[in-house]
C-alpha positions as CSV (number, residue, x, y, z in Angstrom):
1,X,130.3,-20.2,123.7
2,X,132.6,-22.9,122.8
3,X,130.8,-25.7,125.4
4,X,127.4,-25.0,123.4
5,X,129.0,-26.9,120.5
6,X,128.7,-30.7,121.5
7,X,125.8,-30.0,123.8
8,X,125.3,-32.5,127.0
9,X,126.6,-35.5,126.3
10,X,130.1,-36.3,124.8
11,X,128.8,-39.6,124.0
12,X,130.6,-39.7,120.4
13,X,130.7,-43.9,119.4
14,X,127.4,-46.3,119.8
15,X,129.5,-49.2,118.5
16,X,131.7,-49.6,121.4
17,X,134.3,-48.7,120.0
18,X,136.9,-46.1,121.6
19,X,138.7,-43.7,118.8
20,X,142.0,-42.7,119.2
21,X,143.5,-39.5,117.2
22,X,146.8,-38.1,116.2
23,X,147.0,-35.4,113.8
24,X,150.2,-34.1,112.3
25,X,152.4,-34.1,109.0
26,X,154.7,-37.2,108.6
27,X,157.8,-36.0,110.2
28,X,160.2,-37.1,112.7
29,X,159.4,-34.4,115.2
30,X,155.8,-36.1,115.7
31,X,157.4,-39.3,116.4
32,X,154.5,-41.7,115.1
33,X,156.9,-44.8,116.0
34,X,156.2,-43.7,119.5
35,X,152.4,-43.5,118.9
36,X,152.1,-46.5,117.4
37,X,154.2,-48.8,119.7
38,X,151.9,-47.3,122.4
39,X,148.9,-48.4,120.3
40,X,149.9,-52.0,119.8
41,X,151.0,-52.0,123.7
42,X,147.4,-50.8,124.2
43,X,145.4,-53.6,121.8
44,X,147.7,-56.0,122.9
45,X,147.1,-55.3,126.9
46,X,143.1,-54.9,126.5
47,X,141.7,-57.6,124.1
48,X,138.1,-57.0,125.6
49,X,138.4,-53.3,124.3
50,X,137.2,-52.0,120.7
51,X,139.8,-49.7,120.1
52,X,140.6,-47.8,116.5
53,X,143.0,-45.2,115.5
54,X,142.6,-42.6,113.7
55,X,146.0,-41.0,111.8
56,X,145.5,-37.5,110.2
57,X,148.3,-36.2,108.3
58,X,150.5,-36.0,105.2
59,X,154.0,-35.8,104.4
60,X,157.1,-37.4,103.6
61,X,156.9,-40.2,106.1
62,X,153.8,-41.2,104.9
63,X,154.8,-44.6,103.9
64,X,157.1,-44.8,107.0
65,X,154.3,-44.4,108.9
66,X,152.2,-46.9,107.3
67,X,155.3,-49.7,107.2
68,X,155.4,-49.2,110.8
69,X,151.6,-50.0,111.9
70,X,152.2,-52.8,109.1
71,X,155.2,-54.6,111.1
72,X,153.3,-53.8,114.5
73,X,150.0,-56.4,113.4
74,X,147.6,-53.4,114.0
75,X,147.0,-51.9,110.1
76,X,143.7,-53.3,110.5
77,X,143.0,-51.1,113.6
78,X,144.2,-47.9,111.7
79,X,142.7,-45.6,109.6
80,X,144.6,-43.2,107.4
81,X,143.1,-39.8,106.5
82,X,145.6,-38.2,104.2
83,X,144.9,-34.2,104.5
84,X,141.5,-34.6,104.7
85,X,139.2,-31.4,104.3
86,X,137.3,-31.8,107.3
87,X,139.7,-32.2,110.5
88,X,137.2,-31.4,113.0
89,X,134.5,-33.8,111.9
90,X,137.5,-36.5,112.3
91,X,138.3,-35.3,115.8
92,X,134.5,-34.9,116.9
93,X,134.1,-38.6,116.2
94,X,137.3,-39.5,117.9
95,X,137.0,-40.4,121.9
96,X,141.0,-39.1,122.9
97,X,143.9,-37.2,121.5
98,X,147.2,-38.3,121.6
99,X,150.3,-36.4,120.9
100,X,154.1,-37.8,120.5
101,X,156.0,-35.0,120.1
102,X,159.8,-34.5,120.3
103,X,159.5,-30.6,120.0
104,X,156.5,-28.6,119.8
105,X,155.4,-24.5,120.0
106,X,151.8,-24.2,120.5
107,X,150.2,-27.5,119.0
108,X,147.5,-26.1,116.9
109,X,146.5,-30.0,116.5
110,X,145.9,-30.0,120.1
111,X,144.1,-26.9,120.8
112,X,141.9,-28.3,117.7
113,X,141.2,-31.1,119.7
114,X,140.6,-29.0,122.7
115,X,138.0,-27.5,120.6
116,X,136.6,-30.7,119.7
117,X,135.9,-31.7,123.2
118,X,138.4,-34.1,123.4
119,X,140.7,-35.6,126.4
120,X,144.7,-35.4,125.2
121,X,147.5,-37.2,126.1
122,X,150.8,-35.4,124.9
123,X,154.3,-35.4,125.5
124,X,156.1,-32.6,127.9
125,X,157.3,-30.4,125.3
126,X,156.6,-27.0,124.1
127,X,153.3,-25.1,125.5
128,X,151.6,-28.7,126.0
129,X,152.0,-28.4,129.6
130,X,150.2,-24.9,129.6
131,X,147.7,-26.1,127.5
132,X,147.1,-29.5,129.5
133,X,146.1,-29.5,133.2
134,X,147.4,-33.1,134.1
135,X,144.5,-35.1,135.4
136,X,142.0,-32.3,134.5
137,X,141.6,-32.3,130.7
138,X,144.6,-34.8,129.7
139,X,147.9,-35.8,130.9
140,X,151.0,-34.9,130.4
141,X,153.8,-37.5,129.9
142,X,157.7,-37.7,129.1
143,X,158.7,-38.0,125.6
144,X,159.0,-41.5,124.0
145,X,157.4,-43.3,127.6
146,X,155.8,-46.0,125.7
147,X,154.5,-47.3,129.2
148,X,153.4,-44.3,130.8
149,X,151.6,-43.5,127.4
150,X,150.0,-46.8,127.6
151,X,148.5,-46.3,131.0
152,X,147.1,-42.6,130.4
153,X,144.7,-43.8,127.4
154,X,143.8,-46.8,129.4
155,X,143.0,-44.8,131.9
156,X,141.2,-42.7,129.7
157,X,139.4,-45.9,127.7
158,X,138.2,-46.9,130.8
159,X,135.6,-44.9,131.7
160,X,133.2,-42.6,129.2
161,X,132.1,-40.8,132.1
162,X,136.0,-39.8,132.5
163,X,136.4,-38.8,128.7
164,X,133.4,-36.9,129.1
165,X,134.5,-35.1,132.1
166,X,137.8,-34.2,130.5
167,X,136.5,-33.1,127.8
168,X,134.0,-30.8,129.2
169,X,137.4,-29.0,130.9
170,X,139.4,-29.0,127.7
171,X,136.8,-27.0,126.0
172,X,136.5,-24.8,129.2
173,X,140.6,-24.4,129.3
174,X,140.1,-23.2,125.3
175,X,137.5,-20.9,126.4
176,X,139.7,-19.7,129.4
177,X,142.7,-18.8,127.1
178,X,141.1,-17.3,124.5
179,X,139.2,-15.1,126.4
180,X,142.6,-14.2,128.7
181,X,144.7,-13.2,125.4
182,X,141.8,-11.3,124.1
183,X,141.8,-9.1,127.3
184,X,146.0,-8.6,126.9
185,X,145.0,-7.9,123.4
186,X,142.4,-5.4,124.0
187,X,144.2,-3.8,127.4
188,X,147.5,-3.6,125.0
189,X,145.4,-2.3,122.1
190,X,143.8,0.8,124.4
191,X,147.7,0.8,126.4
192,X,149.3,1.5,122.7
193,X,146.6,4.2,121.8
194,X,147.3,6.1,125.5
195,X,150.7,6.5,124.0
């Protein structure tokens, strides 16, 4: 159901340019100094690359956040989206998900951009782990790793065919987890009426 949304091809940017997205309110629990640091690190390692960020949000870091990619040289990479109505037409135009997390639940941002087709790369907190199969549809990597971070989106930037791939198995992971709680939810619904 969900794979008939994007259709064959993944192919998202004709410019060349690879789009990288983080969406989450302006707190310290997303830990955007970690996001950005990896970006710069990222730019600054692959010159020959296009790259663009895309930061979706609102919140009382806002102008934290904004100070930060300021001091960093990369502002002109960045583009804001303060609470923007349309999330999902932000993430289908993005190329890979990234996620800094300190603590996490289950990331509604990232099973958005599961949705969306996307590859993630998120930190190992919460149910990020359950939601991404490291080296499958994302990678998984330790909170605050600027370096490690760095090497899973150039891994990623490196190859369409790659993002593509992962992407493809993102969506199928959504599929696969929806369709798992909605048999628990339908065998508990039946198990509750037997009683």
């Amino acid at each position: 159901m969900l794979l008939k949304q994007r259709g064959c091809s993944l192919n998202r940017n004709s410019n060349g340019e690879i789009i990288i997205v983080t969406v989450g309110r302006f707190v310290k629990q997303k830990d955007y100094a970690t996001a950005l640091k990896a970006f710069s690190a990222l730019v600054t390692r692959n010159k020959e690359k296009n790259f663009k960020y895309y930061i979706v949000g609102y919140g009382p870091l806002e102008n934290c956040v904004k100070t930060q990619a300021e001091n960093l040289n990369i502002k002109e990479k960045i583009e804001f989206f303060i609470n923007p109505p349309d999330v999902q037409g932000i993430l289908k135009k993005s190329d890979i998900f990234l996620s800094t997390s300190l603590f996490e639940g289950v990331s509604n941002s990232i099973m958005e951009a599961m949705v969306a087709g996307l590859p993630v790369v998120a930190t190992d907190v919460g149910d990020n782990s359950y939601l991404i199969k490291d080296g499958h549809n994302g990678f998984i990597v330790p909170c605050k790793d600027v370096n490690t971070i760095v090497q899973k989106l150039e891994y990623l930037s490196g190859s369409e065919d790659t993002r593509n791939e992962f992407g493809k198995n993102s969506l199928s992971v959504v599929e696969l987890e929806f369709s798992k709680r909605k048999f628990l939810e339908s065998y508990l619904g039946l198990f509750s009426k037997l009683q």
